[in-house]
Structure formats: C-alpha cells, structure tokens
C-alpha positions in Angstrom: -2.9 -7.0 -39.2 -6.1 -8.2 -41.4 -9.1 -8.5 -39.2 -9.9 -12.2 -38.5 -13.6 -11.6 -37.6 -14.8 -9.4 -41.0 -17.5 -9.0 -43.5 -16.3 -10.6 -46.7 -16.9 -13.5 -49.1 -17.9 -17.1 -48.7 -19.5 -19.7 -50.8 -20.7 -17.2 -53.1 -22.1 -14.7 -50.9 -21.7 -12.1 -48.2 -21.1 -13.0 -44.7 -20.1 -12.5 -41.2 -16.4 -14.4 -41.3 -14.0 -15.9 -38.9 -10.7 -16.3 -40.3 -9.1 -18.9 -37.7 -6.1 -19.5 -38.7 -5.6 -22.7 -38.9 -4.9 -25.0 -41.1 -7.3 -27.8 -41.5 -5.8 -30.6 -39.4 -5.0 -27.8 -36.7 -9.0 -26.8 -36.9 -9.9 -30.5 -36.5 -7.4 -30.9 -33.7 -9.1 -27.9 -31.9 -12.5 -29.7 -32.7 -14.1 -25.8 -33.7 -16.4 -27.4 -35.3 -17.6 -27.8 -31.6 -18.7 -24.2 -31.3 -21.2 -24.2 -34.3 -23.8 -24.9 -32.1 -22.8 -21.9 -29.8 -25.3 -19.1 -30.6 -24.3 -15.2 -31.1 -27.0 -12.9 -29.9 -28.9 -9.8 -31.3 -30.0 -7.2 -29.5 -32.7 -5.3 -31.9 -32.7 -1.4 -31.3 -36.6 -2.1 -29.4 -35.0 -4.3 -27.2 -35.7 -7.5 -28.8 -33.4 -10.4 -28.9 -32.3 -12.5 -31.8 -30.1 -16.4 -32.0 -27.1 -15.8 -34.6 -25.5 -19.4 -35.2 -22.9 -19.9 -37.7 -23.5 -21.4 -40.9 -20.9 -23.1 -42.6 -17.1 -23.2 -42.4 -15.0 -23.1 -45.7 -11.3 -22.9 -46.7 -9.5 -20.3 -47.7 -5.6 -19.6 -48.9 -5.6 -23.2 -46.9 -6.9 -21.9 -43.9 -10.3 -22.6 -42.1 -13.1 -19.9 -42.0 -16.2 -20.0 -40.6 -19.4 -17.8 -41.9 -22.8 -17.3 -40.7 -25.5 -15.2 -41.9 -24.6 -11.2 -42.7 -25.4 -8.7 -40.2 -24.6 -5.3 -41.4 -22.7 -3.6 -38.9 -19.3 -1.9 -37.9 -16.9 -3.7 -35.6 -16.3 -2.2 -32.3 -12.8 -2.3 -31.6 -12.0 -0.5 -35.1 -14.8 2.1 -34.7 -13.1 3.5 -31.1 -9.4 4.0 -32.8 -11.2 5.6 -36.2 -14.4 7.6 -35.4 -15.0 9.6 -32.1 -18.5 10.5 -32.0 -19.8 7.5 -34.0 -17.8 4.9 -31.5 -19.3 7.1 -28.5 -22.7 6.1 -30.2 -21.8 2.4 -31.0 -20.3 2.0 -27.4 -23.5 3.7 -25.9 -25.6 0.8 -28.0 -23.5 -1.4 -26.9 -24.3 -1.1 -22.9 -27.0 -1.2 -24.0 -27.2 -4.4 -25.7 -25.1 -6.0 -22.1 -27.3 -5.0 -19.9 -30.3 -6.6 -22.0 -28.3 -9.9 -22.2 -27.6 -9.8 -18.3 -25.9 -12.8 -17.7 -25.9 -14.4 -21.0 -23.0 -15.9 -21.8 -21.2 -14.2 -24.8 -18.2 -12.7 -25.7 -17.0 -9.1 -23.9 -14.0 -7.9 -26.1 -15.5 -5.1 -28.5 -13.7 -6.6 -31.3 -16.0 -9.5 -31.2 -19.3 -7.3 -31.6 -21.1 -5.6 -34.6 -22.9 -2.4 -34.0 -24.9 -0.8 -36.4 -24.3 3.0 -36.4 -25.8 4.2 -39.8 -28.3 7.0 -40.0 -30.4 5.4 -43.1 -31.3 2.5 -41.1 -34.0 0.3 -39.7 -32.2 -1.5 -37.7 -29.6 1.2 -36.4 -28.8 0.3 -32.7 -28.6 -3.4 -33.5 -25.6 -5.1 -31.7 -24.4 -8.1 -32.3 -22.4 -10.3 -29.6 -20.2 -13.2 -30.9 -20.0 -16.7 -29.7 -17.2 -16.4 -27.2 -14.8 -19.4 -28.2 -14.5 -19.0 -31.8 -14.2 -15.3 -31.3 -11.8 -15.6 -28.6 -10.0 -18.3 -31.2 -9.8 -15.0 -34.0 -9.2 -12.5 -32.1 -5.7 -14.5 -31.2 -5.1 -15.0 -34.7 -4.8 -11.4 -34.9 -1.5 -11.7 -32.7 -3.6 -9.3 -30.1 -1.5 -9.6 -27.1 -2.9 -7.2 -24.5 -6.2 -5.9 -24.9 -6.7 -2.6 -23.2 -10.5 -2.6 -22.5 -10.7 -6.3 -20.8 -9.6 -7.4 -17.3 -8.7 -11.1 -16.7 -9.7 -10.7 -12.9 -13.5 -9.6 -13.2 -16.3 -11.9 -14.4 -20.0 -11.3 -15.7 -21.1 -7.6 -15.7 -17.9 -6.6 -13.9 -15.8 -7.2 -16.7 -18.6 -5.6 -18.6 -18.8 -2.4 -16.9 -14.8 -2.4 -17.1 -14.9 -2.9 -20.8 -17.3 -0.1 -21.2 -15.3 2.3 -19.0 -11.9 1.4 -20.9 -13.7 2.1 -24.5 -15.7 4.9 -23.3 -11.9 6.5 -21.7 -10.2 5.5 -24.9 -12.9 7.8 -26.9 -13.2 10.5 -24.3 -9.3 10.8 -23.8 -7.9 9.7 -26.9 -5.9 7.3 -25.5 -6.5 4.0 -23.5 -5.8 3.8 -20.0 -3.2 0.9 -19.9 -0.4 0.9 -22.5 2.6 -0.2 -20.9 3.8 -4.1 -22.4 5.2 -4.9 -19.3 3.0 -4.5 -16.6 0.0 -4.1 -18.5 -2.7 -6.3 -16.4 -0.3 -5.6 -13.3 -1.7 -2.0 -13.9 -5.2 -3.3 -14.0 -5.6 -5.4 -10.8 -3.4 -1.8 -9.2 -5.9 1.1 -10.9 -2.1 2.3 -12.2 -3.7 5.0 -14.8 -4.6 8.5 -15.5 -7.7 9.5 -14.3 -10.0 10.5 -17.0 -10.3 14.1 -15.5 -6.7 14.5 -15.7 -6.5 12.7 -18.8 -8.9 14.6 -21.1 -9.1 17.8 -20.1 -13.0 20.1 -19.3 -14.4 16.7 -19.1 -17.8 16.5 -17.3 -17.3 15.5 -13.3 -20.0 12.6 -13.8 -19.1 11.0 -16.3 -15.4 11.1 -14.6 -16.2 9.5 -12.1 -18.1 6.7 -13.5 -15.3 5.5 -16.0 -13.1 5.7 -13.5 -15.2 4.0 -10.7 -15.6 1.2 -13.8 -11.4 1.0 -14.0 -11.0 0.8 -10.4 -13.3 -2.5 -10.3 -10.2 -4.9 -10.4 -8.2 -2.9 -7.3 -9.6 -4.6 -3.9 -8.2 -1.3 -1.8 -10.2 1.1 -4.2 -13.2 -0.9 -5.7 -16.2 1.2 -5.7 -19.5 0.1 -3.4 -21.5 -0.2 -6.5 -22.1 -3.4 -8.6 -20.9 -3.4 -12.6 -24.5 -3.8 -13.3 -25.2 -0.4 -11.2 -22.0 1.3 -13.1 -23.3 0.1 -16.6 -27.0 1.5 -15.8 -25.7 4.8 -14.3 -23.5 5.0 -17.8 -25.7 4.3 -19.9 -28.6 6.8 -18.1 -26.1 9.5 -17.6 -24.5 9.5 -21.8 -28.2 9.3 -22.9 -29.0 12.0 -20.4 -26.2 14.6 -21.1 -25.8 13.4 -24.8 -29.3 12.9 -26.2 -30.1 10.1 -28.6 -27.0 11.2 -31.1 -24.4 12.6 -28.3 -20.9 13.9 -29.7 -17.9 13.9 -27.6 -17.9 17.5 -27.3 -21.3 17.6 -25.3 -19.2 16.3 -22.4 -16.1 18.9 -22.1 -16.5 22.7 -21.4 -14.3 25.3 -22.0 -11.4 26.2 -19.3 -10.2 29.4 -18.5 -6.2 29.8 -18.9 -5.8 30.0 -15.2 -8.1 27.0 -14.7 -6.2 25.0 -17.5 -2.8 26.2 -15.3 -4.4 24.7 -12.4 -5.8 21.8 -13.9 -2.0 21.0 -15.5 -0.2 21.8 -12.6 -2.9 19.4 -10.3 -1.9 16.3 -12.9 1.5 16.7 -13.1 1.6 16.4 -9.3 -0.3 13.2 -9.4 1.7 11.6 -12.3 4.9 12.4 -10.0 3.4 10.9 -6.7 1.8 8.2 -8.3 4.9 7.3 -10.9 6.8 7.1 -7.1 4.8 5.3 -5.2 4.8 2.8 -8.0 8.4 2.5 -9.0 9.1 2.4 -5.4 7.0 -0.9 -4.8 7.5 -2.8 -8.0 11.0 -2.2 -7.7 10.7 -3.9 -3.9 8.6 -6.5 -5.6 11.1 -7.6 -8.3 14.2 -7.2 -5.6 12.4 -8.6 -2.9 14.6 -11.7 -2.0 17.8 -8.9 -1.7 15.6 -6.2 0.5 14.1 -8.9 2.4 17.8 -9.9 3.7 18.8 -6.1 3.5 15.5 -5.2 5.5 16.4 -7.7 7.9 19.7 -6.6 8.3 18.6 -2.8 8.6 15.5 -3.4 11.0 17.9 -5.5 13.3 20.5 -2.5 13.3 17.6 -0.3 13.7 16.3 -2.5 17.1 19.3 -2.6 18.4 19.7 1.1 18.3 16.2 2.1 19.1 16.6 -0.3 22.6 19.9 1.8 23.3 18.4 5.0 22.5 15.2 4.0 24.4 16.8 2.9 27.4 19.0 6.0 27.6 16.7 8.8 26.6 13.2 7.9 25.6 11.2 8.5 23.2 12.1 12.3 21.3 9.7 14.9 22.3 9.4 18.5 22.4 10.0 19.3 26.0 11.6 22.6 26.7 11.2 24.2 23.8 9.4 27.3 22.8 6.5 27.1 19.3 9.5 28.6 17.1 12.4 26.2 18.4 9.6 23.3 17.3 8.4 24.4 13.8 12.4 25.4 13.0 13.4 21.6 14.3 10.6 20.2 12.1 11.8 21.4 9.2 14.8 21.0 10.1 14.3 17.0 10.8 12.2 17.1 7.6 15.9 17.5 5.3 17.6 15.1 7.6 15.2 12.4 7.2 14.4 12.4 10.9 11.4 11.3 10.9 10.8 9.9 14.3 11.1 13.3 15.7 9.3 14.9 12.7 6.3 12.6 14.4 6.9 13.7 17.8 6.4 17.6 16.7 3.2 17.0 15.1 0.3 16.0 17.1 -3.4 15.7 14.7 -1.6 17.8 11.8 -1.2 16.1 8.2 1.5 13.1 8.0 2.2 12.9 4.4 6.0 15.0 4.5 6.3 12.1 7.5 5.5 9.5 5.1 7.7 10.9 2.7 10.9 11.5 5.0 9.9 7.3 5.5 9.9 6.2 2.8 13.4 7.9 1.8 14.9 7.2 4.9 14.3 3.1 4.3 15.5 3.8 0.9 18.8 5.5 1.7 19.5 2.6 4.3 18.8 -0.2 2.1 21.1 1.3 -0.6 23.9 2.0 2.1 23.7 -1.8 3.2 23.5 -3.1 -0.3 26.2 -0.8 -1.7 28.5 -1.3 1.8 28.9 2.6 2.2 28.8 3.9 5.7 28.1 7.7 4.7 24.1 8.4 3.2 23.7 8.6 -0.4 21.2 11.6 -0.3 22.6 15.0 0.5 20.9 17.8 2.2 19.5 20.5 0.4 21.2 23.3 1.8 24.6 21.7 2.2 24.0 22.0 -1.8 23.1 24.9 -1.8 26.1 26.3 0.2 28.9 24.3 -1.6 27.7 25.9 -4.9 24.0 24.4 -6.0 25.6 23.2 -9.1 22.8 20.9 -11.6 22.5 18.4 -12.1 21.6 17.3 -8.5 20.3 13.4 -8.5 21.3 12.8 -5.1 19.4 15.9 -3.2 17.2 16.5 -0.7 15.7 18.7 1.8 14.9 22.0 2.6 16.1 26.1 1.3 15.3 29.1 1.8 13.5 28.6 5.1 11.7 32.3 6.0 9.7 31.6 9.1 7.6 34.1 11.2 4.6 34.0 13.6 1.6 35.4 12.0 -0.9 35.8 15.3 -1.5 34.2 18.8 0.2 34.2 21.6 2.4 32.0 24.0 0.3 33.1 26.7 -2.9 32.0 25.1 -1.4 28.5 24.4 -2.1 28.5 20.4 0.1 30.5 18.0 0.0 30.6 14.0 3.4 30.3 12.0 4.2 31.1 8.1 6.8 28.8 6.6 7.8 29.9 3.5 10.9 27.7 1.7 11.6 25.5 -1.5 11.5 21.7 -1.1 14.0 19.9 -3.5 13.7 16.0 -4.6 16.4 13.6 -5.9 16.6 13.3 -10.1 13.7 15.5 -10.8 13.5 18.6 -12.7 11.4 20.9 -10.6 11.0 21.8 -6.9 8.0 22.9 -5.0 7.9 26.3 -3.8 5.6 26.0 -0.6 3.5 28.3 2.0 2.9 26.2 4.8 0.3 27.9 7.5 1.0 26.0 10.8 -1.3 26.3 13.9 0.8 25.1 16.9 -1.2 24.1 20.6 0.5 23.6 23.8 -0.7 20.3 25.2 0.8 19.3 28.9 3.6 22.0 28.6 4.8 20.8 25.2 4.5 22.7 21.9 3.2 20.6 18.9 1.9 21.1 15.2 -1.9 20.5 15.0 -2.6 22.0 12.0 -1.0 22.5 8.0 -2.8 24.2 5.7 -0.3 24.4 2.5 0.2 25.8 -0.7 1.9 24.3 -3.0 4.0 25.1 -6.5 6.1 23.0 -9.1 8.8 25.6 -10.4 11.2 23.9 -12.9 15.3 24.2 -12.4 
C-alpha cells in the first residue's frame, strides 16, 4: 500500500504529508483538525531540539491531507525492510533522538519518524518524531494491522527500548521477531521468539543480549532488572562503541567455524522444539480450557482416589532394597512408562527436566483417554516398537532403546558409584530422536541408592 505519512505535493510546494483517509465530513467528525496544535519534535544532530507543527490541511482525490513544513529525511519503517546498514544508522539516530526527548510525548512507531541518513548533509542525524494522533490516524489508513516493533503493554521508554530492540532484531536478523497473525501480541506479553543469537547467526554476545533483554520487557516472569531507559543508553553506547560513527551490520557478526556453525544449529533447533512444545502445549490448554478443566477434574479425582489406596497400602515408592544398577535400570525404565512418581523417588538433587517431561506426557495421555473414552494409553513405548517391527511413521511413540548401561568407577562399598547410560530417546510426531550419553553419579543415603548427579550429552539424529 501507498504510504499515508510521505513527502509529496501540497498547495504548490513540497511537504511533509498525511494522507488520512477520510473523506471530509469523516475528517470533521474525527475533529483532526484538533491535533494541529500538537507539535512534532526535532532532534538536531548536536542535540538540539526543534517544534514541528503542521501547516495546513488540503484535499486530495476527495480525501483530507494534512502538510506541514518539509523536513528532508527517510521514513523509518521503510528504511529497515530496504537498506541494512543505512536503517542500522537511522535506528542508531533514532535512540538517540528518544532518549533526548525523555518523556516527551510523541509518537513511538518508526513509521511515524523521519531520519536523515545522507552523507552530503548538514543536518545528517536529524530525526523527526510525529504528533502521535494524526500519525497514529495514517498509519491505520495504511491497513497496518500488527506492527512488529511496538508492544501495546509497555508505556514511555519501555515501549521505546522495545521498539528499538524489535527494529534493531529485524536489521540484525533479517527478519522480525513476531510474525505469526494469530497470536501476534500473545507472543509479545510471552517473549514467544527466536533469540537474536539463534536467529542471526556469529552475532556479537552484547548486543544479543541487549535486544533480547529489550523483547523480554513485556514478559513479567522474564523482564530484565534494568529500566528501558538503562536498555536504550546501553544500546546506544554499545552500537556507537562496536560500530563507530558509520557502523555496518557486518561489524557485529564474526566468522564461525563449520563445527561451531554444527553446534550453533543443532543448539537452536533444540530450542525451537522445546519452546514450540511448551507453547502449543499451553495455548492449546488455554483455548480448551472449559473441556480440561472438567477432564482435569475428573482425572485428578481418579488420581486421589488411587493415590489414597496406594498410600494407605504401600507408601510412597522408594528405592529400598535395591542395588545402584537395579535403580538407574528402573529409572529409565519408569522414564518410557511415564512413571514419573517413582522416576522422582530415584533421583535425589540430580536434574528434573526428563521428570518434567514424563509429567507433562503423562497429564496429556490421561486427558486424551478421558476425553476420547479409551481405557488403553494412546502413547506406546519405545521398545514395544521397536520389537513389533519399528515401522515409520510413529506419531504415537515414546520412550526408551537401545539402553547400554555399565558402571564406570566407584564402588558399593565406598557408597558412591558412577554409571554410563548410553540409549536413543524417541518423541511422538517428530522426525528425529536424541541419541544421549548420560553420566550418572549415584550416593547411598540411609541405605537407599539414589541419582544425585546427570551430566548429559545430547544429539538430534533424524529417522
């Protein structure tokens, strides 16, 4: 679509324009003519500050515009999807420009400021920020539904510092961080998104971790200590630092190694699986909630009235009686049969997350045989698979094969022993499993055996 806030013609000269949309009654109904009064600012390349105020408003094709005086510079929003290393500039300006205006009250979306990025100029660094209501009142015209770099939660120099990180992540990565139509600002308030080491790949640690401290400013759970105003100053300090007065986008990526580049693509694809998971997994309870929250009842009232039975009989499951290798063999062995109460009472300190996993699977499985009426699970153990055949596609599989377990050093005796779990860990619909080396450390604590340690190795090979 046409830009609604452009350079163009009016009353016989050039202009900064703002092509409503509206015919006249609709411009009168709106009562635009309100914002005239509501100054733009300029932020001079010394630091200076200038008023911009509209000048006139005229008709055009019978629609309302309204011009004020010419300021020659680029708009931001089409510079970041044309020019790399001349939006990195404009964008760098730009920060600078907000934090000079503080608290003034003008408008954040980069489509509603000018920046002046040409080399032949006085007045290069100049930014101009437009009157927030009629450029909000444009930039609707231009049937805009989503925009990727603002946040409808954060206010002030919080939704600053999230518009800068957004842009500066669209230039670095080439590609914005939130895309999806549906849950676009649902993404936002989570921090659903790809961080930018992950996303552009050799990009400098620092100026990671800023954009992506500036995206995570919307998620309560993961909002980082420091203010937007600290964020946009550390920003700023760090591109001018690293980049000079001219930086290019290449001044911020080194060159990876083939087996770091492995590394670096095996380490995101991991997170895009885990994170695409744990996301699918909570929206879908979100958006099904009413059905699992009568489900849920129904399981967790099956599951106290078992759990009393089994309590009052037996107790608690521990690991009394049996020897270091009967309780890392019954781990694993609980791990494909999504036991994962006694999964918890063989480890003792050690990591949690195949517990968390084994869960969340378990709850899944149940709430799909109560909704679906079926009395036998829906996920089938890995090695039951593997014996009938290991045909593919498998969506329904889980679990553990090729177990190879053997004790590495320590003694019974001594009370501590070291075991090597080597096996292959399948998961329902995907396409690849993880090969893993798991290095257990076992203590006996008050006569029973119990994992306190797991240091693993992990690897995605494809079916």
């Amino acid at each position: 679509m046409t830009p609604k806030i452009l350079i163009s013609e009016a009353e016989g000269q050039t202009a900064v324009c703002f092509d409503t949309g509206l015919v006249p009654r609709a411009f009168a109904r709106t009562k635009l003519s309100q914002c005239f009064n509501d100054p733009g600012t300029i932020i001079c390349p010394d630091g200076s500050k200038k008023t911009w105020i509209a000048s006139g408003v005229t008709e055009l094709d019978g629609f309302m515009r309204v011009w004020g005086p010419l300021f020659n510079g680029e708009r931001l929003d089409l510079l970041i999807e044309e020019e790399q290393d001349k939006a990195l500039q404009a964008v760098i300006h730009w920060i600078h420009g907000k934090l000079l205006l503080g608290e003034t009250q003008t408008s954040i979306d980069p489509g509603a400021a000018f920046v002046v990025c040409g080399d032949n100029t006085e007045t290069k660094g100049s930014v101009l920020f437009f009157p927030e209501h009629l450029s909000h009142r444009c930039l609707i015209a231009e049937e805009k539904e989503h925009s990727p770099y603002l946040c409808p939660d954060l206010d002030d120099m919080e939704a600053a510092a999230f518009c800068a990180g957004a842009m500066l992540y669209r230039i670095l990565a080439a590609t914005a961080p939130y895309f999806d139509p549906i849950d676009f600002f649902q993404d936002m308030r989570e921090g659903v998104f790809t961080p930018l080491n992950f996303a552009a790949t050799g990009i400098d640690e620092k100026i990671s971790e800023l954009v992506n401290a500036a995206l995570l400013l919307p998620v309560e759970r993961k909002r980082p200590i420091e203010s937007g105003t600290v964020i946009l100053d550390s920003l700023l300090k760090y591109l001018l630092e690293k980049g000079g007065k001219t930086p290019a986008v290449s001044s911020f990526f080194r060159p990876l190694s083939p087996e770091e580049a492995k590394t670096l693509a095996a380490e995101k694809e991991r997170f895009q699986k885990r994170n695409n998971f744990k996301v699918k997994t909570k929206r879908f309870a979100m958006r099904n909630r009413k059905v699992l929250y009568a489900i849920g009842a129904a399981v967790i009232f099956m599951l106290f009235v078992f759990w009393n039975v089994m309590a009052n009989r037996m107790g608690l499951p521990t690991t009394k009686g049996l020897d270091a290798y009967s309780v890392v063999y019954s781990y694993y062995d609980a791990f494909s049969a999504l036991n994962h109460i006694y999964m918890e009472a063989c480890i003792k300190g050690a990591d949690k997350s195949d517990v968390e996993i084994v869960l969340n699977y378990y709850i899944i499985d149940k709430a799909r045989q109560a909704h679906e009426m079926r009395i036998s699970p829906s996920i089938i153990q890995a090695q039951v698979w593997k014996e009938r055949g290991g045909e593919l596609p498998a969506p329904n599989v889980f679990g553990i094969t090729d177990m190879n377990l053997v004790q590495v050093s320590g003694n019974e005796q001594d009370n501590q022993v070291q075991y090597r779990a080597q096996y292959m860990l399948w998961f329902p619909n995907d396409q690849a499993f993880s090969s893993r080396t798991d290095n257990l450390t076992l203590t006996r604590r008050r006569g029973n055996w119990q994992i306190t340690n797991i240091n693993r190795i992990e690897k995605l090979e494809y079916r």
